[in-house]
N, C-alpha and C positions, 0 to 999 in steps of 0.2 A: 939420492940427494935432490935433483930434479923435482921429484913429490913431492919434497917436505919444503922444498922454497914456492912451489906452487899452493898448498896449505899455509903456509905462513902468510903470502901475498895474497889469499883469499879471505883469511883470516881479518887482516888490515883495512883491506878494501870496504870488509862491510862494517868494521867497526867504525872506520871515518865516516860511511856512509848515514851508519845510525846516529852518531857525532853530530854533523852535521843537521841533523832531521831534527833531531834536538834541540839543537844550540839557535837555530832560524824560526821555530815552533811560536808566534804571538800569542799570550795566552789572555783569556779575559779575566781582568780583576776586580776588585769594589774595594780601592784605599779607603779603609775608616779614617777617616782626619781626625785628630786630637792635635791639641795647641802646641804648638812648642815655644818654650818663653824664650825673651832673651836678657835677661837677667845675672847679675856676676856669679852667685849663688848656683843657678841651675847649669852655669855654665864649667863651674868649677866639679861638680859633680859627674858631669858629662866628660871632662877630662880623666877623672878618676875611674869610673866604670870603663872607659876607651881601654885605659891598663890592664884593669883588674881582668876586662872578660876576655884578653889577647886580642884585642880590635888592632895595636899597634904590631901583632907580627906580619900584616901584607901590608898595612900600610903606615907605617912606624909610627913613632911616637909622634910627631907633627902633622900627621896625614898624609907626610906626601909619598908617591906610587915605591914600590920595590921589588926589584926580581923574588916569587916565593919560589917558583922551579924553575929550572936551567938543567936539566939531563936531557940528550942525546933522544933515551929511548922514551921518553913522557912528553918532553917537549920543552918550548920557552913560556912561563905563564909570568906575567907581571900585573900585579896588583892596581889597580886607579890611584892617578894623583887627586886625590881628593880638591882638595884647593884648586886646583886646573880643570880637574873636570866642572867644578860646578861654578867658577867664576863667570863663564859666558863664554866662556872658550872654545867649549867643544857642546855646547849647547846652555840652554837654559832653566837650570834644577830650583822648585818650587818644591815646599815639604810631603807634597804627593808624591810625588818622583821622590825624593828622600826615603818617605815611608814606605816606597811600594820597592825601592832596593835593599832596604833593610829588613823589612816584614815578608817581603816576596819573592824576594832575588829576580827582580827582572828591571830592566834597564826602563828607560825612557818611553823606548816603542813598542814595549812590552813580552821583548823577548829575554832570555834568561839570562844569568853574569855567570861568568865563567867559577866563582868561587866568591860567591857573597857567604855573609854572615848567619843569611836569613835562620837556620838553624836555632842558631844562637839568640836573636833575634825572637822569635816565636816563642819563648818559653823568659822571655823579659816585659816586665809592666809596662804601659803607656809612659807613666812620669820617667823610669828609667830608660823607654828610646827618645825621649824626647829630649833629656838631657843631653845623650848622647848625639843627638842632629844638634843642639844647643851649639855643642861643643863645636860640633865639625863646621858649623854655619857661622860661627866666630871664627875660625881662621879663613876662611877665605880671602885670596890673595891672589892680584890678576897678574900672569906672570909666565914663562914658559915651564913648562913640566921638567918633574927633576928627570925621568929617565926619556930618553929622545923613541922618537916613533911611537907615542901614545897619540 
């Protein structure tokens, strides 16, 4: 028994460790800009693509933050409150930073998010992320975050 809790704890140790190497890693990018309007039109479309591609399962339908995992053995993962993060609150999001968390999944300083879209993202047109920043850059709202400790 001794063995198998010392493999197990060795186990862990180096996967936090790789975790970590990862998660801290800045990487260097080149955001292509492309416009994003703000228009009733591109914004309403931008709401509808939010649904359609499951954009609103971490961070619901209004953008703001949500528990996506709560287990024990995975961990506590909570999604950004959109509207809080990018009202001036917890920094300052210009559509490069937009583009380079949706297009890139990486944050501000250039290190990774924990469970961006970027995927999904990647393989969607210009005019269709743009709609979708459209959207998200229409609710913004200065205010405290819906789940506490973001």
């Amino acid at each position: 028994m001794p063995v198998l809790l010392i493999i197990v704890l060795l186990i862990y140790g180096a996967s936090s460790f790789l975790f970590h190497q990862h998660a801290s890693k800045k990487h260097s990018v080149t955001v292509r800009n492309i416009p994003i309007p703000d228009d009733p039109v591109t914004i309403a479309g931008g709401r509808s693509l939010h649904g359609i591609k499951g954009y609103s399962e971490c961070h619901s339908a209004n953008l703001r933050g949500k528990v996506v995992v709560d287990d024990p053995a995975i961990g506590h993962i909570v999604a950004g409150d959109i509207p809080y993060e990018t009202a001036g609150l917890q920094g300052n999001y210009d559509n490069e930073d937009r583009l380079k968390a949706s297009k890139h999944g990486l944050n501000t300083v250039n290190k990774p998010l924990l469970l961006p879209p970027s995927e999904e993202f990647t393989r969607t047109d210009d005019p269709d992320i743009a709609a979708v920043i459209a959207f998200c850059s229409a609710q913004l709202q200065i205010g405290t975050p819906s789940i506490p400790g973001q």
